[in-house]
C-alpha positions as CSV (number, residue, x, y, z in Angstrom):
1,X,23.0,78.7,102.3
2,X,23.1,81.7,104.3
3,X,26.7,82.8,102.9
4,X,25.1,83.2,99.2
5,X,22.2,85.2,101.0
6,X,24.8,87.5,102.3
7,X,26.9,87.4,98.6
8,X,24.0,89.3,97.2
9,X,23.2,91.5,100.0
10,X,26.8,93.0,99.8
11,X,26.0,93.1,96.5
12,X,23.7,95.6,96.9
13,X,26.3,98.7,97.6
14,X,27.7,97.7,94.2
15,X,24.7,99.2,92.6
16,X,25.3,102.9,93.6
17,X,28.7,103.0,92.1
18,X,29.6,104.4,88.9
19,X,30.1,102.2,85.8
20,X,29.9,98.7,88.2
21,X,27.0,97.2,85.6
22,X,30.0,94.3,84.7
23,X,31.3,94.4,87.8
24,X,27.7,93.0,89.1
25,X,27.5,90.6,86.5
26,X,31.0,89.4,87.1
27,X,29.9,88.6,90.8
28,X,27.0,86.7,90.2
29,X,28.8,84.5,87.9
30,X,31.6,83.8,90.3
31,X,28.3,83.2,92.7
32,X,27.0,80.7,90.4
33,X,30.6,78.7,90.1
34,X,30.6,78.6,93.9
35,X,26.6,77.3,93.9
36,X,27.4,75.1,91.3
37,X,30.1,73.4,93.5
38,X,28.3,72.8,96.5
39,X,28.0,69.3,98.0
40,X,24.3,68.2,97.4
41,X,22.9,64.5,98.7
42,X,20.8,63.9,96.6
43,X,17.7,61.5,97.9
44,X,17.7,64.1,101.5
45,X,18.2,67.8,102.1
46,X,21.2,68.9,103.3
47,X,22.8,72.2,103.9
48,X,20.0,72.4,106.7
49,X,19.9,75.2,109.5
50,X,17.2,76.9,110.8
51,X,15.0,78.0,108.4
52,X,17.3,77.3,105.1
53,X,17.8,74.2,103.3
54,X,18.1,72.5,99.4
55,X,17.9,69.4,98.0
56,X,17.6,68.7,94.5
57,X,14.7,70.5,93.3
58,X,16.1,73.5,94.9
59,X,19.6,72.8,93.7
60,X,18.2,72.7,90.3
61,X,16.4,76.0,90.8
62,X,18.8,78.4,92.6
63,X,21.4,77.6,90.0
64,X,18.7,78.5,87.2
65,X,17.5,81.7,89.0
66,X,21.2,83.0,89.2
67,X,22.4,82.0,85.5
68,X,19.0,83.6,84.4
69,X,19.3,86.6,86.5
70,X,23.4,86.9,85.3
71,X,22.0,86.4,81.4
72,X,19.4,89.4,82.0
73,X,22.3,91.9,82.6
74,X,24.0,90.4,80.0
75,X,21.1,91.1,77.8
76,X,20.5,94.3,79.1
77,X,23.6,96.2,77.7
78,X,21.3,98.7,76.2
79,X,20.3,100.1,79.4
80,X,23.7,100.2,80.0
81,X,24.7,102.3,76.7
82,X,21.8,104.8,77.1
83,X,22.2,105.3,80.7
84,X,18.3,104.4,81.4
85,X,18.4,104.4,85.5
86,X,20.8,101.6,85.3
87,X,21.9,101.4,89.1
88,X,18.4,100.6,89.9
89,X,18.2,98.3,87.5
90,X,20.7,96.0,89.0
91,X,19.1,97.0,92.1
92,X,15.9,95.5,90.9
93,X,18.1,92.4,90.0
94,X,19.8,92.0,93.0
95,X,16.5,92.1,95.1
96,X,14.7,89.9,92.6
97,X,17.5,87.2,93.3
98,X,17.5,87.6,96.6
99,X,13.8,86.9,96.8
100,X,13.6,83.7,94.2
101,X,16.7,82.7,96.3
102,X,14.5,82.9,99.6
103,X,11.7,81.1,97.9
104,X,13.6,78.1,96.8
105,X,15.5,77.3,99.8
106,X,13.4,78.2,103.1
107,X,11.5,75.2,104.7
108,X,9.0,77.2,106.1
109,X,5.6,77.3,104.4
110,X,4.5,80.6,105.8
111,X,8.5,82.0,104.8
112,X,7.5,80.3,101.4
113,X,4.7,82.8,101.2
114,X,6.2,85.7,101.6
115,X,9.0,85.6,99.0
116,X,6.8,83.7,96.6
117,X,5.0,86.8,96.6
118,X,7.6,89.3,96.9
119,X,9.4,88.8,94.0
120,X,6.5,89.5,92.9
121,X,7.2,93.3,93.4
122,X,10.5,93.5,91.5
123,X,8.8,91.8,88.5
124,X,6.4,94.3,88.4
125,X,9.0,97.2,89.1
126,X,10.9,95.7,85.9
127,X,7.7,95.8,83.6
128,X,6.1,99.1,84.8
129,X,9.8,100.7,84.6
130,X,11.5,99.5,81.9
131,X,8.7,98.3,79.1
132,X,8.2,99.5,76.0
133,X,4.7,100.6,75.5
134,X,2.1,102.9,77.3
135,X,0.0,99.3,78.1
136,X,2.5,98.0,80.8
137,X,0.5,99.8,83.4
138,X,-2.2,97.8,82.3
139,X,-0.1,94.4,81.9
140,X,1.3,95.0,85.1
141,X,-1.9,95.1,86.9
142,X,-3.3,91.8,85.4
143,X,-0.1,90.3,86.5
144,X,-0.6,91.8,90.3
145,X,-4.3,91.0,90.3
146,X,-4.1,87.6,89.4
147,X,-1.0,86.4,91.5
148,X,-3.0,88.2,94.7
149,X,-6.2,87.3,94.0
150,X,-5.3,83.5,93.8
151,X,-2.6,83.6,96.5
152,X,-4.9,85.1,99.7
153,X,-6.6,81.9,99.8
154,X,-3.0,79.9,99.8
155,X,-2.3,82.3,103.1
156,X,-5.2,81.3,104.9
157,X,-4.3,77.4,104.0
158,X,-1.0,77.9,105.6
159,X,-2.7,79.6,109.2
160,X,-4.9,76.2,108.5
161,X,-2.6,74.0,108.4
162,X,-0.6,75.5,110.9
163,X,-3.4,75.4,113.3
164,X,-4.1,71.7,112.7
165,X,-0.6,70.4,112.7
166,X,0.8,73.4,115.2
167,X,3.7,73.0,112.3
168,X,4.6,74.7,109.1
169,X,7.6,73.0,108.1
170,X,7.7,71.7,104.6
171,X,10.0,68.8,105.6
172,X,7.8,67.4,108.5
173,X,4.1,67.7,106.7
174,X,5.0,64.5,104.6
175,X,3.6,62.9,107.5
176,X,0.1,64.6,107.5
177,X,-2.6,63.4,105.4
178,X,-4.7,67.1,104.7
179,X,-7.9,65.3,103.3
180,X,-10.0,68.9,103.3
181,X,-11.6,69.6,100.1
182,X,-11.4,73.6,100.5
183,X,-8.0,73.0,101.5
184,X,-7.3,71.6,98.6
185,X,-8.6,74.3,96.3
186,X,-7.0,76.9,98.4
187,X,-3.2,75.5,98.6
188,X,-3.7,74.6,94.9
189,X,-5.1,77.8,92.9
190,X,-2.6,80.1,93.8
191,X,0.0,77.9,92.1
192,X,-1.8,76.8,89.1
193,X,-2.5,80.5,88.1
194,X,1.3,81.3,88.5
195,X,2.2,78.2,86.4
196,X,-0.2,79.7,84.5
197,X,-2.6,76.8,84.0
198,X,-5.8,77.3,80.9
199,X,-8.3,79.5,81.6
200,X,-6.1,81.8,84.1
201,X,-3.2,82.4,82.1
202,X,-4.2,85.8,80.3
203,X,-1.6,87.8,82.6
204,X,1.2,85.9,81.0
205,X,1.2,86.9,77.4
206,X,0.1,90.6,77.9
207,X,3.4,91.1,81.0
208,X,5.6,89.4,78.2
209,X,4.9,91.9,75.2
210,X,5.3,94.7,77.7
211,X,8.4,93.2,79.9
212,X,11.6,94.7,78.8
213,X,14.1,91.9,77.6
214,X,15.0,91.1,81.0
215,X,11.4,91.0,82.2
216,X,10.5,88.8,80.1
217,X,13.5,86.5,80.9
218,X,12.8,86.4,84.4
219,X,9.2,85.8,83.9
220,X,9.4,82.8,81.6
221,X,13.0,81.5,83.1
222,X,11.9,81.4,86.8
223,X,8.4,83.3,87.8
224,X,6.7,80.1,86.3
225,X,9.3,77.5,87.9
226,X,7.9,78.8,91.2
227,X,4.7,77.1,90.5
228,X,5.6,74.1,89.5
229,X,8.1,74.1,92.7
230,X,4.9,74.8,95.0
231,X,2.8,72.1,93.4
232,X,5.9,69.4,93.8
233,X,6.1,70.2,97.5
234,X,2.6,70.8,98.6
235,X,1.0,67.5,97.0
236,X,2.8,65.5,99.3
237,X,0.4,66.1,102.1
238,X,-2.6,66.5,99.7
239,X,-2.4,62.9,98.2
240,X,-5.3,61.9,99.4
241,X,-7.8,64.4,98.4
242,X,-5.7,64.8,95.2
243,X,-6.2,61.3,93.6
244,X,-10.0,62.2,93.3
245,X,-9.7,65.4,92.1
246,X,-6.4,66.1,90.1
247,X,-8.6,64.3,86.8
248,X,-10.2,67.8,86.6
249,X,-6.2,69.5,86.4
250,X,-4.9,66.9,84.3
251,X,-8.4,67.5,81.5
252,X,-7.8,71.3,81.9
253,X,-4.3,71.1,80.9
254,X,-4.2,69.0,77.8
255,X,-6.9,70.2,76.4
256,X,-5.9,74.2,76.7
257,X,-2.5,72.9,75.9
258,X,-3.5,71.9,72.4
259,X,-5.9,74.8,72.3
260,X,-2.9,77.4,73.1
261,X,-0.8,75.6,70.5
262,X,-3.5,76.4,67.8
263,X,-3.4,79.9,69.4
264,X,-0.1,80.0,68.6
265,X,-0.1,79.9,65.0
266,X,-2.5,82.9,64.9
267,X,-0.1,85.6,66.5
268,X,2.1,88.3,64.6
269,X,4.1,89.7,67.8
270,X,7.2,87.5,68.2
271,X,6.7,87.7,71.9
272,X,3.3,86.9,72.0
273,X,3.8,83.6,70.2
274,X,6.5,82.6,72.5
275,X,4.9,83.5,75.4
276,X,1.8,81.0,74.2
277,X,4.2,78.2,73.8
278,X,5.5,78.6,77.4
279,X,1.9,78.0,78.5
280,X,1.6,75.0,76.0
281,X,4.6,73.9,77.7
282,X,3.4,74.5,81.0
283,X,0.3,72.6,80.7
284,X,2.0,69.5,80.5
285,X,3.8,70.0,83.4
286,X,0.8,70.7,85.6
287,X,-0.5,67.6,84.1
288,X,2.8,65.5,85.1
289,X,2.5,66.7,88.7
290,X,-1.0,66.2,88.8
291,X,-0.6,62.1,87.8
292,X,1.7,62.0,91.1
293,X,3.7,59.3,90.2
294,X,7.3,59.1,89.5
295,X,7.9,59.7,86.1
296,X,5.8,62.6,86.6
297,X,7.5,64.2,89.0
298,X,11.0,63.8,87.6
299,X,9.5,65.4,84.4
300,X,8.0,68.1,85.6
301,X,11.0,69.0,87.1
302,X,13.7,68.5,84.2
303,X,10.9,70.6,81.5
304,X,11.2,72.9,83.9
305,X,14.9,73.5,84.2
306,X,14.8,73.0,80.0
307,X,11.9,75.3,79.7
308,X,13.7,78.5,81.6
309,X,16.8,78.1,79.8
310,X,15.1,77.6,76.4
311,X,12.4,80.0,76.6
312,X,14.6,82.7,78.0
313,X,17.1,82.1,74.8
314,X,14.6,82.6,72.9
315,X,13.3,86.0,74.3
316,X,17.3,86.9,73.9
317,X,16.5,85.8,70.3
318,X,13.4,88.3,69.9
319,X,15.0,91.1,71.5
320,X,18.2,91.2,69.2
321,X,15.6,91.5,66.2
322,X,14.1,94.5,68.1
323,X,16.9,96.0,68.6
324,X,17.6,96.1,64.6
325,X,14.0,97.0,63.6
326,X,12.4,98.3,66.7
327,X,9.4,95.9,65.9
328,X,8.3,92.6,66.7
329,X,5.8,92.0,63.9
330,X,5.9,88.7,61.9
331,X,5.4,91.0,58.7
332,X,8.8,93.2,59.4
333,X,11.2,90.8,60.7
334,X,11.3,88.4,57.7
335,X,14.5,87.5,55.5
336,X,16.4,87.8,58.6
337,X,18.9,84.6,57.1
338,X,19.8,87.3,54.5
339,X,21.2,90.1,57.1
340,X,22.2,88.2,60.3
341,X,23.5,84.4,58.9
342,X,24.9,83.2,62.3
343,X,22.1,84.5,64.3
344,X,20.0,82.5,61.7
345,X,21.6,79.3,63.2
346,X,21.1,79.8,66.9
347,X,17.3,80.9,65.9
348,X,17.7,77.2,64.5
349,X,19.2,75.5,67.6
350,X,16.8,76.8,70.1
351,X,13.5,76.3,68.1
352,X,14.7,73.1,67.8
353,X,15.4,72.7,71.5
354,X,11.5,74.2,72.1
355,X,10.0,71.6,70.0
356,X,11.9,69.0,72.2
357,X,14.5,67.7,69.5
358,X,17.3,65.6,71.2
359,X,19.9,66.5,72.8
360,X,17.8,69.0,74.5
361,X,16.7,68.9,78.3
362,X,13.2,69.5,77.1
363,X,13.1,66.0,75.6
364,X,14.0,64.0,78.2
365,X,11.1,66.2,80.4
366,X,8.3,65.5,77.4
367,X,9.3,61.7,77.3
368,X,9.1,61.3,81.4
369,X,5.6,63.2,81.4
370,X,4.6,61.5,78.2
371,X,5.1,58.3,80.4
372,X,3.8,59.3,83.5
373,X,0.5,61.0,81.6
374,X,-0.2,57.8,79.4
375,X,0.5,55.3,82.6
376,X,-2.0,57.3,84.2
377,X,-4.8,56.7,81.4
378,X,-3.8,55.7,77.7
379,X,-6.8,58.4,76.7
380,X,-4.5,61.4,77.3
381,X,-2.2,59.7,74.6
382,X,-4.7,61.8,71.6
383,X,-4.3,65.2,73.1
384,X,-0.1,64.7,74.1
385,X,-0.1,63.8,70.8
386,X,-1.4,66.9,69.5
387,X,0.3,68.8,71.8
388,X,3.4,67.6,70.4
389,X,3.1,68.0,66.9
390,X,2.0,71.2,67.3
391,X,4.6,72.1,69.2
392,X,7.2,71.5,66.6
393,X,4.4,72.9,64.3
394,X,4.3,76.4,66.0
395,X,8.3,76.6,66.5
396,X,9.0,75.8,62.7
397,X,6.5,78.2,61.9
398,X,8.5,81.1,63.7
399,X,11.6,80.1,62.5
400,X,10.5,80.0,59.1
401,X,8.2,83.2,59.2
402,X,11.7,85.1,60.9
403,X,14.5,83.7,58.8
404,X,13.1,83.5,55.4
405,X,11.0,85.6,53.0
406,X,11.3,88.8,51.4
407,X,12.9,91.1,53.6
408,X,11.1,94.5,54.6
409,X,12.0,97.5,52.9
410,X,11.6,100.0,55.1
411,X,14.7,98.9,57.0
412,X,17.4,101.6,56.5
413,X,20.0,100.8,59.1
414,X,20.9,97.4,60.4
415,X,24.0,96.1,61.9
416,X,24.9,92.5,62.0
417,X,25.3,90.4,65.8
418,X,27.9,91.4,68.4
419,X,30.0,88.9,70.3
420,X,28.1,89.6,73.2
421,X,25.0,88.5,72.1
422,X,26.5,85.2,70.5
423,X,28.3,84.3,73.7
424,X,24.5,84.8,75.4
425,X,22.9,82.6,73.2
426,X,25.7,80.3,74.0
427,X,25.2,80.4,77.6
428,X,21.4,79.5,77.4
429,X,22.4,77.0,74.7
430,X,25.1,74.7,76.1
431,X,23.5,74.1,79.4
432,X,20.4,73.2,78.0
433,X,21.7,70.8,75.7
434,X,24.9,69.6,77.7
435,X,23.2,68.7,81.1
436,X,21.5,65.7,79.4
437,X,24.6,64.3,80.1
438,X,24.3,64.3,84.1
439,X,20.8,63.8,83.6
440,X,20.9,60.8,86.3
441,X,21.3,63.1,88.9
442,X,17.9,65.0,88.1
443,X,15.8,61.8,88.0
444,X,17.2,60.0,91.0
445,X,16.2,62.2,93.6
446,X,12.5,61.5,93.9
């Protein structure tokens, strides 16, 4: 592990030479071919040393934080055209990788911390720097305050449990049993507002209208991964404590889930509505983990991976429209099918992969935590249902709003899709709907 640490740290002189913005993005994919073939066991962790280690779930998510963070600079060739400080751009990058990199693979819980909150600070370099309007300062505040505010009690769990156990590595507390009640709450919050759960999830929506293109990919391809990944490795020791109090979780989540689908049907900004449907989607994750049983689990972890890729595609997907109109309103990008055909189609294939259609990931996530959510009690089967129909409900509604219709006539110069853009559609595309064929390797691990 430490060899793709040090990769992307000799990345980093890259970043002050002239005209290296491929170069960089040349790198990271040859980093992700070398990731990609690195021997994994699958039921323990292996590439162990002292503080670094991966086994499947972080397998799963290192390779999705360096495709996402290769597709950003893909996405970002406008930067790139206009000259917009684009060395410290793929600075930004580079250190954001770095640090989701970190949090996936150390075993410490206090080293888990640290970069679970310092990628925090590229995130917010990338929103306040690079966004498009005036608000950002303000979106990029809520997005600080909340991650903080929740994660200080999550610090003083860790010095807890350190001082109990005299131990802080993830591996080993499988063998504690933390029944503490404010434990519980502490460990727990931090997570569930990153994820972001109901009722602490306003950050989400207001950092994706102001994120750049590339914000925003990060944010729904990996920032919301990271706490889903803390949940599945911190209710291991928490079982206890958890099967009396996750109900609360589990009620919270399906219920906002079908109240943000509803949501999602009354926004006009493009982003907005897919940023809503990441937390719809999120909410039944939460509720999957919070069952903590086996179907669960897997789930959580495959939507996940499906959610990143999809979501992200589908940012890609609102930015190429901005680009042409330099809106995001419902009301100005309509008729789309009329100037951009083929784009029409991949609008198509990941809609369809966001409402779970087969062959996507997503569906075989929804049917494990449709299982593991009814096994658990056959009353959540009213509001998955919901959840669900909605879900296509909201997605066909974008797609239809988008593509067809009158177009606007205030548009005076438009140009159709570039190869670049197709082949990054393609790359969130084919993984998504082409790892269903290994996806034995995703649910035998638990």
């Amino acid at each position: 592990m430490m060899k793709f640490f040090f990769f992307m740290s000799f990345m980093f002189p890259l970043c002050f030479m002239k005209n290296m913005f491929w170069m960089v993005q040349m790198m990271m994919f040859i980093m992700m071919f070398l990731f990609m073939n690195l021997t994994i066991n699958i039921e323990f962790f292996c590439n162990l040393s002292y503080m670094y280690s991966c086994d499947m779930i972080s397998f799963g998510l290192i390779m999705l934080s360096i495709w996402i963070s290769v597709l950003m600079i893909m996405a970002s060739e406008n930067l790139f055209t206009n000259k917009f400080y684009v060395n410290f751009f793929m600075l930004n990058v580079i250190f954001l990788l770095i640090m989701l990199f970190l949090t996936f693979s150390v075993m410490n819980l206090f080293m888990f911390y640290l970069f679970f909150e310092g990628s925090l600070i590229p995130t917010l370099m990338l929103i306040v720097g690079w966004g498009y309007q005036p608000e950002r300062i303000q979106a990029g505040m809520y997005l600080l305050f909340y991650t903080l505010f929740a994660s200080l009690p999550l610090l003083m769990g860790i010095f807890f449990i350190f001082k109990e156990t005299n131990n802080m590595m993830i591996y080993f507390l499988k063998f504690f049993n933390m029944n503490f009640f404010l434990l519980y709450f502490c460990m727990i919050m931090a997570f569930l507002v990153k994820m972001p759960m109901y009722f602490v999830h306003l950050w989400l929506p207001k950092a994706h209208v102001e994120a750049p293109v590339s914000g925003s990919m990060i944010l729904a391809g990996i920032m919301l991964k990271l706490g889903g990944y803390g949940l599945l490795r911190i209710m291991i020791f928490l079982q206890e404590i958890s099967m009396k109090l996750n109900i609360i979780w589990i009620i919270i989540s399906l219920v906002g889930g079908f109240y943000i689908s509803l949501k999602c049907f009354c926004q006009v900004d493009m982003k907005s509505l897919i940023a809503y449907s990441s937390v719809a989607h999120m909410s039944i994750v939460i509720g999957g983990v919070m069952t903590l049983n086996n179907w669960g689990f897997v789930g959580s972890y495959i939507l996940m991976i499906g959610h990143g890729l999809c979501s992200s595609g589908m940012f890609c997907l609102a930015n190429i429209n901005y680009e042409r109109l330099h809106s995001r309103s419902l009301f100005i990008n309509k008729g789309m099918m009329n100037f951009m055909p083929s784009m029409s189609m991949w609008w198509f294939l990941l809609m369809s992969s966001n409402m779970a259609a087969p062959p996507s990931l997503n569906l075989i996530g929804e049917i494990s935590l449709i299982n593991s959510l009814v096994s658990w009690s056959w009353v959540s089967m009213i509001m998955l249902m919901l959840i669900s129909f909605f879900s296509a409900g909201y997605s066909l509604y974008l797609y239809s709003y988008t593509q067809h219709g009158k177009n606007f006539e205030g548009i005076y110069s438009f140009y159709m899709g570039v190869s670049r853009e197709y082949l990054l559609l393609m790359l969130h595309w084919l993984p998504l709907n082409f790892m269903v064929f290994k996806v034995d390797y995703s649910m035998i691990w638990f």
